[in-house]
N, C-alpha and C positions, 0 to 999 in steps of 0.2 A: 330618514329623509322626508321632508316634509310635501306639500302637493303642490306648494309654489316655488319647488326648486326642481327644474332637471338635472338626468345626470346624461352623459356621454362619457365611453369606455375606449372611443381612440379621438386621435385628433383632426383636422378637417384632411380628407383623404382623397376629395375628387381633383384629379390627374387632370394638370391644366387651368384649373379653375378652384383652386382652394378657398377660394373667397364666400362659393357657395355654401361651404359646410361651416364656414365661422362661427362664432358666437358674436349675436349682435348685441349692441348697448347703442344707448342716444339718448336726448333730449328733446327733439325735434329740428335741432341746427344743426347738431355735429355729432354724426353718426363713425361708430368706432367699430372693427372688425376684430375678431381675436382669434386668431388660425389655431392654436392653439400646440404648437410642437415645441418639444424640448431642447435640441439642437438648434436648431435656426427659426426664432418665432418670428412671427410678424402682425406687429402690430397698424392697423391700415384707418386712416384716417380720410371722412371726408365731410365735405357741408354742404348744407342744404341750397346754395345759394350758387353753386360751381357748376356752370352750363357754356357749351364752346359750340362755335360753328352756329350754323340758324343763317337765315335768310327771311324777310316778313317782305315782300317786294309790296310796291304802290301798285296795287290791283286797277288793271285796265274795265274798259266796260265791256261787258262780253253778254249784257242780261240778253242781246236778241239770240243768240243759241240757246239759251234756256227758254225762250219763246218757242224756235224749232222745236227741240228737246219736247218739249209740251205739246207742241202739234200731233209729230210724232208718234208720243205713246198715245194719245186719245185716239189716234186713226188705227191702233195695234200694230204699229212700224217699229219693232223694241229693238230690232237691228240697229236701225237708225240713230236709235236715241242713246244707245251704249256705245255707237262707232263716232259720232261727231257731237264728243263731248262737252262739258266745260272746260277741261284739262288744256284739252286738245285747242280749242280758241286760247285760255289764257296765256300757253305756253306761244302760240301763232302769234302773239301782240309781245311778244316780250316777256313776260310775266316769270319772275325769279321768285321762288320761294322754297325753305326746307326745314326742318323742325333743329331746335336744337337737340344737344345728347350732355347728361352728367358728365362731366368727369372726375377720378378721384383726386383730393390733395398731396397726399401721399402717406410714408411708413415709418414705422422704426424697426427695425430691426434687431432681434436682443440673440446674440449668441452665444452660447454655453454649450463647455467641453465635460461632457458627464465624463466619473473616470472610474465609473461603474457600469453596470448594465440595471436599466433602470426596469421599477417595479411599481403595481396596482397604479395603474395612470387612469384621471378621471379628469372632465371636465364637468364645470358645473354653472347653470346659470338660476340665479335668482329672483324670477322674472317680477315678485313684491321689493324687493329694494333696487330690482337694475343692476344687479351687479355679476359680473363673470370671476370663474375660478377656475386655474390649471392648477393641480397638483398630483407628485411624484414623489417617488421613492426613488433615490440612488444609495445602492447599501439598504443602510440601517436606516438613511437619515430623510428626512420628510423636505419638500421643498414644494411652496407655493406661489403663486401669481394670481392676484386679487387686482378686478380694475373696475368702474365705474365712469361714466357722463356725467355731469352735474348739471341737474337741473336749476339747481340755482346759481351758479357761476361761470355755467361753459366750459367749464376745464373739463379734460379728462385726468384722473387720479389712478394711478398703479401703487399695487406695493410690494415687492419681489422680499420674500422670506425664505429662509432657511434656516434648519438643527442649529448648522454650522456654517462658516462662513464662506461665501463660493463668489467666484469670478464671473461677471457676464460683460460681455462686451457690445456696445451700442452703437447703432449708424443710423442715422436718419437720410431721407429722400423726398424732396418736392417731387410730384408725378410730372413727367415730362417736360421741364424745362431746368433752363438756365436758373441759377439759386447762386448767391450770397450766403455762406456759412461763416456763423461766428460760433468760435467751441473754446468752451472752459472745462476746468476740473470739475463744475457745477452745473453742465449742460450743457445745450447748444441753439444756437436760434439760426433759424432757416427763414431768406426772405427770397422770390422772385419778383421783380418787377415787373417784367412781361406782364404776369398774371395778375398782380397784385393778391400773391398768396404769402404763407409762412406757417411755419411751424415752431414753437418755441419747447421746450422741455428745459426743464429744470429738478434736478434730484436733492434733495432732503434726506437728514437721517442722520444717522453712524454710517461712514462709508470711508475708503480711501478710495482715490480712482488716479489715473494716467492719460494723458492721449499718446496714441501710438497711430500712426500713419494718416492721419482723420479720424481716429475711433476713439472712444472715450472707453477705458476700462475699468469697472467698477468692481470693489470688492467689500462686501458689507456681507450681515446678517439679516439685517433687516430695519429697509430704508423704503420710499415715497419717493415718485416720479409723477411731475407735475405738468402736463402737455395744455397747451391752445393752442387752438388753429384758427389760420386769421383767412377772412375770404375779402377783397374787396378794399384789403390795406385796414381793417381792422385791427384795433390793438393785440399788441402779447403779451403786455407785462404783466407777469407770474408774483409781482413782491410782494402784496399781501397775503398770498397762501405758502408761504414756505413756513410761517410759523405755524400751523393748522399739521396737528396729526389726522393719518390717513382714514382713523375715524372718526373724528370732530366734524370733516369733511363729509364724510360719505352720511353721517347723518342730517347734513343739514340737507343733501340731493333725497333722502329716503323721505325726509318734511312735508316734500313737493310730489315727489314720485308718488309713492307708497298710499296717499290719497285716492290718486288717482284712479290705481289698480284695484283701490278695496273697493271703490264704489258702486261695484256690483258684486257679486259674488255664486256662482255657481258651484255645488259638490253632486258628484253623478258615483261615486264608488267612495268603500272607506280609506283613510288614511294609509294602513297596511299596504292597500294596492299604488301606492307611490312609490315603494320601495325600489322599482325595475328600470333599469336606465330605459333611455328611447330606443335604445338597438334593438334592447328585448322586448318591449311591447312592441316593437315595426315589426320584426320577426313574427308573434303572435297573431299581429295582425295579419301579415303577409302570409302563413300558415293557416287562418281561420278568418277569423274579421276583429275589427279594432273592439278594442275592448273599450269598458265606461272611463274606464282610467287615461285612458290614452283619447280617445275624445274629450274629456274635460280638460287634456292637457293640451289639447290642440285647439281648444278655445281659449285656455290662459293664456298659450303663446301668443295666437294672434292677437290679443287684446295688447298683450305685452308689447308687438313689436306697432300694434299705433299708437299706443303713449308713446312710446321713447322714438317715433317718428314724427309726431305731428308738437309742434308748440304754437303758443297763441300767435306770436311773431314772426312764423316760419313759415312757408311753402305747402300747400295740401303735398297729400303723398301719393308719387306718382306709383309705377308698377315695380321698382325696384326700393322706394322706400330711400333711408338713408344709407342704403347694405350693397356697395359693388365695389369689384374689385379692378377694373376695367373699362376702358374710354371707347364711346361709339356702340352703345350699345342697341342693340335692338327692340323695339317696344318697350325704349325709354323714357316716352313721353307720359301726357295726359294724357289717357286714352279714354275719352267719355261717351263714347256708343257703348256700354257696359261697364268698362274695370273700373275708373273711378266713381262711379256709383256705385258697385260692389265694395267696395273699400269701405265706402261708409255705410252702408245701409246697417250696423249692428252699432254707429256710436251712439247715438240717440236711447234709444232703450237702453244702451250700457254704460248709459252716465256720464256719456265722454262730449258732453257737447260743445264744449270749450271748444272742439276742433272744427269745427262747422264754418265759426266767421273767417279763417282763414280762405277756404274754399270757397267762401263768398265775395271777399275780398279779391281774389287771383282774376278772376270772373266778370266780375264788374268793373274792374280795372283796365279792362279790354273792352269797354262798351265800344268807342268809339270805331275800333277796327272792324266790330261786328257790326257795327251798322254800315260802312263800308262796303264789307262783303256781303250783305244784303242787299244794296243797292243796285252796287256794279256786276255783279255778278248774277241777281234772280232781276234787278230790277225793281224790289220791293222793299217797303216799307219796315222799322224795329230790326232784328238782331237775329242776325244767322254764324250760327259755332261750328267750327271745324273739328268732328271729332278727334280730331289727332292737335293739341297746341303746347305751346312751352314758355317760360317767363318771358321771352321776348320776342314769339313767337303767334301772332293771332290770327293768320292767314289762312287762306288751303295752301295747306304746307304737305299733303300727302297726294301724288298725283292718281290717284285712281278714282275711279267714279264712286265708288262702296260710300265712299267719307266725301266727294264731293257733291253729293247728290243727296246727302241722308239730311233732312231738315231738323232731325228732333232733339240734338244736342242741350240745344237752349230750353226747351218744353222738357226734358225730364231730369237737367239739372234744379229747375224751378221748384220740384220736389220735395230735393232736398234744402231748400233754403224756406220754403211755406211751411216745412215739417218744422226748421230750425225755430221758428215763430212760436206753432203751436206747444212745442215743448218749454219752451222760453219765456213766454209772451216779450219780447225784447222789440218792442212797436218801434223806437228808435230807428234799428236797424231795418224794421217790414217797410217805413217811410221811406228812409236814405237808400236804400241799397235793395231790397229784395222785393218790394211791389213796383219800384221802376223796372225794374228788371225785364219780371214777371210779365208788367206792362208791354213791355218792347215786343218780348220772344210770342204774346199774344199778337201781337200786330202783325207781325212776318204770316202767322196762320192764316189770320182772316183776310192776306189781303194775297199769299199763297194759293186758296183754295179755287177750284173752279166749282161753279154749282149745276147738276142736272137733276131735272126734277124736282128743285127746291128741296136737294141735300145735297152736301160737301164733298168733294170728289178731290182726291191728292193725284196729282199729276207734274213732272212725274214723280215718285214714291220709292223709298230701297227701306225694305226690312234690312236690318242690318245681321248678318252678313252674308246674305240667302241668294239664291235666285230659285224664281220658280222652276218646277222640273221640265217645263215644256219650252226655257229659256235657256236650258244647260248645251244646248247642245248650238248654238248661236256663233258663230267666228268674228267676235269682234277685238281679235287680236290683241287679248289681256296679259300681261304680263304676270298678275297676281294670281289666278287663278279665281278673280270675280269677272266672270267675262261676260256676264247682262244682269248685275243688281237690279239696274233700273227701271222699273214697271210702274205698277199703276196698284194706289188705294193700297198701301201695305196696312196692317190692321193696327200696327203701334202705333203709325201719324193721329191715326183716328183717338186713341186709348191715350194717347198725353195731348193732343188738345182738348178734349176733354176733363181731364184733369185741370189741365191749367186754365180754361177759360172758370170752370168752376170754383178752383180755388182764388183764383183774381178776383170774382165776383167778391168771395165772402171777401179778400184785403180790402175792395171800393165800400164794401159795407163800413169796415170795422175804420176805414179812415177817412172816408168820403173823399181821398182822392179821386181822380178819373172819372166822375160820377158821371158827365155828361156824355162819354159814352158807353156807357152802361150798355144800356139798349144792344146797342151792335154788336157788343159780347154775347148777352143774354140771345139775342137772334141767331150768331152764328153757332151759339149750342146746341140750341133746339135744333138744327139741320145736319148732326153730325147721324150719321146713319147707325140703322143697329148692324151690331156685329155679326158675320155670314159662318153656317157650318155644312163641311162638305160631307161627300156621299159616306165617309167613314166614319161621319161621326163626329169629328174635330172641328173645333172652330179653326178658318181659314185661317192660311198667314198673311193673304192677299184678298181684299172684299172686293174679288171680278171673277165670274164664272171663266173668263178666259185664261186665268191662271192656275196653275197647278200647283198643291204644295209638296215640299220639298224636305222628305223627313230626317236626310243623310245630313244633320247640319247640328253645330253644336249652338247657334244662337237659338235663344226664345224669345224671342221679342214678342212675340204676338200673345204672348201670355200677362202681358203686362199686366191686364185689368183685374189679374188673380194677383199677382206676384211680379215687380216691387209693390204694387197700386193696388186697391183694396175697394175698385169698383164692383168687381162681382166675389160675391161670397154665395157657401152652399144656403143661406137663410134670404138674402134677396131674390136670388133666381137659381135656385138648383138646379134645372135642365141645361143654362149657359153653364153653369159652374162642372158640370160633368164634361161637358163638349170641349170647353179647357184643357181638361184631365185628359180626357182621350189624345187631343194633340201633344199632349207632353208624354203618353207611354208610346207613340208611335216613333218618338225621335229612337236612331240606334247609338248603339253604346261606343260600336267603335269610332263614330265622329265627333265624341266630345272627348273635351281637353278637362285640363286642370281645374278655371274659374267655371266653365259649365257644369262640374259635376256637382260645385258648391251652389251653384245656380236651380239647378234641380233639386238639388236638398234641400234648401228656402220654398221653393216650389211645393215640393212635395209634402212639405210641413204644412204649409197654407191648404192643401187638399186632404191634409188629416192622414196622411199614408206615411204613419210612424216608421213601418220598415223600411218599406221605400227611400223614407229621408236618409234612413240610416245606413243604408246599401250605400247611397252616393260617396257617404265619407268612410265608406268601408272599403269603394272601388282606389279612391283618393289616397289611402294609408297603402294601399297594393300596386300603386301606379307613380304619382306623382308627390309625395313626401321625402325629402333629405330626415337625416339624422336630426338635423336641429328643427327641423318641421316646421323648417322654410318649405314653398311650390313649387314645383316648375311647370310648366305650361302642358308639358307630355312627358310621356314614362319612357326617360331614354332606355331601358334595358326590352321596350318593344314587343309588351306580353300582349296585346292588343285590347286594351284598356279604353285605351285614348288616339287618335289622329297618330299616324306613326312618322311624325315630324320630328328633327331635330329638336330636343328639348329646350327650353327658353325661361331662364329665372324670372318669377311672376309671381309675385306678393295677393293679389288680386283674390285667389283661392283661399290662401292664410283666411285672409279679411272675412270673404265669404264665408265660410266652415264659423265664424265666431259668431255671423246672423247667422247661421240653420239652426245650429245647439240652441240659440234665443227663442226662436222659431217652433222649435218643437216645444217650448217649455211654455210660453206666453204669446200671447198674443194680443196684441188693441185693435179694436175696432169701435166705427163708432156708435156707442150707444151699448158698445158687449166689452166685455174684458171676456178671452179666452183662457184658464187654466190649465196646461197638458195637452194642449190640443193635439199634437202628435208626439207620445210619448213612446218610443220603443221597449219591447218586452227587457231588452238587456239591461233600458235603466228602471231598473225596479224599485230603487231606492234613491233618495238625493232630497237636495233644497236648493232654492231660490232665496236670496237677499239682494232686494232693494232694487230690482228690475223696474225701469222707468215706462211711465204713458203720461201724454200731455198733462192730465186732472193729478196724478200723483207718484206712489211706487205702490209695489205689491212685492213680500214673502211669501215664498212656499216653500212646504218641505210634504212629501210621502212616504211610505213605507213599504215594507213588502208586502204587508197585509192591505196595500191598496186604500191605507186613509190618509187623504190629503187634509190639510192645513193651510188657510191661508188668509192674512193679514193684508187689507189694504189700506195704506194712511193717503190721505187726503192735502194734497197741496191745494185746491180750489176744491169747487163744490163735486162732487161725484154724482149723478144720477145716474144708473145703468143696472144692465142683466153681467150676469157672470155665470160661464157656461165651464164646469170643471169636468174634464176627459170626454168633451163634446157634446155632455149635456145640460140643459138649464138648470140651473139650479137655485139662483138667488136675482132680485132687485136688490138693490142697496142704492141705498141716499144717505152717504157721510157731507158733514161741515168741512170747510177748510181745518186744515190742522188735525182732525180726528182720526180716529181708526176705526174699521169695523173687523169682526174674526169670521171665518166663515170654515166649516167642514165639508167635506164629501166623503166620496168611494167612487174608484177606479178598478177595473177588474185584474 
């Protein structure tokens, strides 16, 4: 078996929720589920575009309680300013608003009567061409199930084989509504009007088949089932793919796919160590810690599952992706106080930057609302984002202060759309869509701030999703369990407006938009204060002696300017850069979840503490991994890993764990390319192809003997130092188009 195919040795098993253990596929429209059993399978269809319920209400003016609110905390009244909210006013005036939630399209259902006792069951997915595999023995005789998304046509493609020829019987299902069925000896087409859904299937091949009661019975050796799903009263018609065998088909989707996936390439173990399904490397893991094998493979997947989630056309990918099996879910949304920025932060380096204008797109699409709720609601000028929003959805739609009160949505989505640039150079898009943007969410800061002492003071301020420790104990009658976010000078407001006043600067540079107020950007820079470290050592989470920090939490925010952001490094200012460090080993283990652990392993790569990194995705493999190496939020079996909450499926970790492995291997910064910077002793061997940074790519490969290799080709001009396993080693000045080779040794 190769290292771009898994295997699994039962079929999805979790009781109640089978959905989580599936075998996913997709395209980034129409995402497919493959539960994977021999008796009664199910196949589960949904599209990227299927959201119910939502409320977005016309937001009253309520900016003078944010006036309060600010009095408030400057006077140190944080009772006050957590009890007589915003919430609390907009809901006093009326104010209706609530996110929407996915829901699924629906199933088919394929039932087969073994009249054996079935043998060697394996599931199998191909995460290089996208393709899923069930196959079984009954008897003697072998029996397959091969299925595919097509990236190029939208359909999804099945092909049910067998030695010998065997009976299955089919049903289809729109999810929860009223349906119009039309069924032939050749299919069946499903339409709701309510929804304006459908589902079409049409079989191809050698077959005879029946309808019996509603069911179509099929009896072939080996035939092709041809499904679309329609969202929105989209078409079904199937007629030009019935002439198309099931691999003519699947190679024109592997054309498109299979691109995608090469265009990076990580190997951390040999070939040989592929051999073991995922039970057995979880086991091993779960036994000792994850091996190379099984982290590289947990960086295939997730790459795997955001190609076949994200298309140019489609929807950024929220926390479940195109993979559930279930309506109303929870922490179904965008969630961008962190998880949607963890989703992406590994496509850029990985080649995938295709997915980026979509998420800029979704975003900007909603200016209008966000300036709105900056108005009526702070009173202020440019664009304020609710971290919780959904396609129809741009409001404060979450009633709690955590997310009502956090400003910095819009400032550290700006990241990734300035980074989209630098990678790109796509000025088009910096003009239309991402330096207006950027423009706006600057505006909200500078006209957000209060100033004392001629510097910038955020009032009031929520790290997200913390409270300081001398705020915990507050009765401001929370239902969430955040019952005083709300304080003053959190150290993230500071660390992305900073970021983004600077990076706007360099867009007014490079397009001479906005020039004329230059100035008032460049001034309110310069007054952003430096960052504060308390008695233990650790830079604050909060820049006010009156607050206390709070180490029982699984956010970091306060780390920002290490990690996503690449304001302090150990070679700018290594005394900030340790004070960092400190704040991130004081956090404890058992308050972080699934995405924090991924979050610390990025972290921890950025501070060079190889083990470290590798501990997080080793607690990850022991706590919150399914079989198919999906996340979940917390390790329902409650070995005290993680928060001992009800477990919650969350992609978000996937995403994450695909940047740490980047992380430890490469690193951009500017003016340095990092080599290995946190390599763990376990990967003693491996390569790198074709890892991305704005100027170019870079190969690597090392050995055991500790000599690295490495190749950098030049898309623009390169000038820079390159530091291999944390030490300098090389300048290098490559031409466009060129290469340079470079050597080391690593211990």
């Amino acid at each position: 078996m190769n290292r771009h195919v898994y295997t699994l040795e039962r079929p999805a098993s979790s009781l109640g929720q089978m959905w989580r253990e599936a075998l996913p596929l997709g395209n980034g429209l129409t995402g497919v589920l493959i539960y994977g059993a021999i008796g009664e399978e199910t196949v589960h269809f949904n599209r990227f575009d299927l959201w119910e319920g939502g409320v977005d209400g016309s937001i009253p003016d309520v900016s003078d309680t944010f006036k309060k609110m600010r009095e408030a905390v400057l006077s140190g009244d944080y009772l006050s300013a957590n009890q007589d909210n915003l919430m609390h006013a907009l809901f006093g005036k009326g104010y209706a608003c609530c996110p929407e939630t996915p829901y699924p399209l629906g199933y088919l259902k394929i039932s087969f009567a073994p009249d054996n006792i079935f043998r060697h069951y394996r599931r199998y997915l191909d995460m290089r061409k996208g393709e899923a595999t069930v196959e079984f023995y009954i008897g003697e005789h072998k029996y397959s199930r091969r299925a595919f998304v097509s990236r190029d046509s939208d359909i999804t493609v099945i092909r049910m084989s067998g030695e010998i020829p065997f009976t299955v019987k089919y049903t289809p299902e729109l999810f929860g509504c009223n349906e119009s069925v039309a069924i032939s000896e050749r299919g069946f087409s499903m339409r709701s009007e309510e929804r304006k859904t459908g589902i079409n299937v049409a079989f191809t091949g050698e077959f005879e088949s029946k309808i019996i009661d509603g069911t179509l019975e099929v009896t072939g050796r080996d035939y092709t089932i041809i499904v679309r799903c329609s969202s929105h009263g989209s078409p079904l018609d199937l007629s030009e793919y019935l002439g198309e065998s099931y691999e003519a088909l699947l190679k024109k989707h592997t054309a498109l796919h299979t691109p995608l996936y090469d265009s990076v390439d990580i190997k951390l173990a040999p070939d040989e160590e592929f051999r073991s399904s995922n039970e057995k490397m979880l086991n091993d893991a779960y036994d000792n810690c994850a091996s190379p094998a099984l982290i590289e493979r947990m960086w295939r997947f997730g790459r795997y599952l955001f190609i076949t989630g994200a298309a140019e056309n489609g929807f950024p990918i929220h926390l479940y992706g195109l993979w559930y099996g279930e309506a109303k879910l929870i922490w179904s949304q965008y969630v961008a106080n962190e998880n949607v920025e963890m989703t992406y932060w590994h496509a850029l380096p990985g080649g995938l930057s295709y997915a980026i204008p979509p998420l800029i797109r979704y975003y900007t699409s909603k200016m209008t609302k966000f300036r709105e709720c900056a108005k009526k609601v702070f009173g202020i000028k440019g664009i304020w984002i609710s971290a919780y929003t959904t396609p129809n959805v741009a409001g404060l739609c979450v009633p709690v202060s955590v997310i009502s009160n956090w400003i910095s949505c819009a400032g550290w989505l700006s990241r990734h759309f300035w980074e989209y640039y630098l990678y790109t150079c796509d000025e088009k898009l910096l003009r239309n869509e991402i330096l207006p943007f950027m423009y706006e969410a600057a505006l909200f800061y500078c006209d957000y701030v209060v100033y004392k002492e001629e510097k910038v003071q955020f009032a009031p301020s929520v790290s997200p999703e913390n409270t300081p420790t001398n705020l915990m104990g507050l009765d401001t009658d929370s239902p969430t369990g955040h019952n005083a976010p709300v304080a003053v000078n959190a150290t993230m407001d500071f660390a992305i407006m900073k970021e983004l006043l600077t990076n706007l600067l360099s867009g007014i540079k490079i397009t001479g938009m906005y020039i004329d107020e230059k100035e008032k950007f460049q001034n309110a820079l310069s007054a952003i204060p430096l960052y504060m470290v308390n008695s233990d050592g650790a830079v604050k989470e909060w820049m006010s002696n009156a607050l206390e920090d709070n180490y029982e939490h699984r956010h970091l925010s306060h780390i920002y300017p290490v990690f996503p952001g690449n304001e302090v490094t150990a070679d700018n200012d290594p005394e900030l850069f340790n004070a960092f460090r400190r704040a991130v080993e004081l956090r404890e283990l058992g308050s972080q979840v699934g995405w924090s652990l991924t979050h610390m392993a990025n972290i921890y790569a950025r501070f060079g503490q190889a083990e470290k990194a590798v501990e997080c995705l080793d607690i990850m493999a022991k706590s919150v991994l399914l079989p198919t190496l999906a996340t979940l939020a917390h390790d329902w079996r409650h070995m005290g890993m993680t928060l001992n909450w009800d477990s919650v499926f969350c992609l978000d970790a996937a995403f994450g764990a695909v940047s740490a492995v980047q992380e430890m291997l490469f690193r951009y910064e500017k003016n340095a390319l990092a080599i290995l910077p946190a390599l763990p002793e376990r990967f003693c061997q491996g390569s790198v192809r074709g890892i991305v940074f704005p100027e170019g790519t870079a190969d690597i490969t090392w050995s055991k003997k500790g000599i690295v290799r490495v190749t950098v080709h030049a898309a623009k001009r390169i000038d820079t130092r390159v530091y291999i396993g944390g030490k300098y080693v090389y300048r290098i000045d490559i031409e466009p188009g060129k290469s340079c080779e470079l050597t080391g040794k690593i211990k």
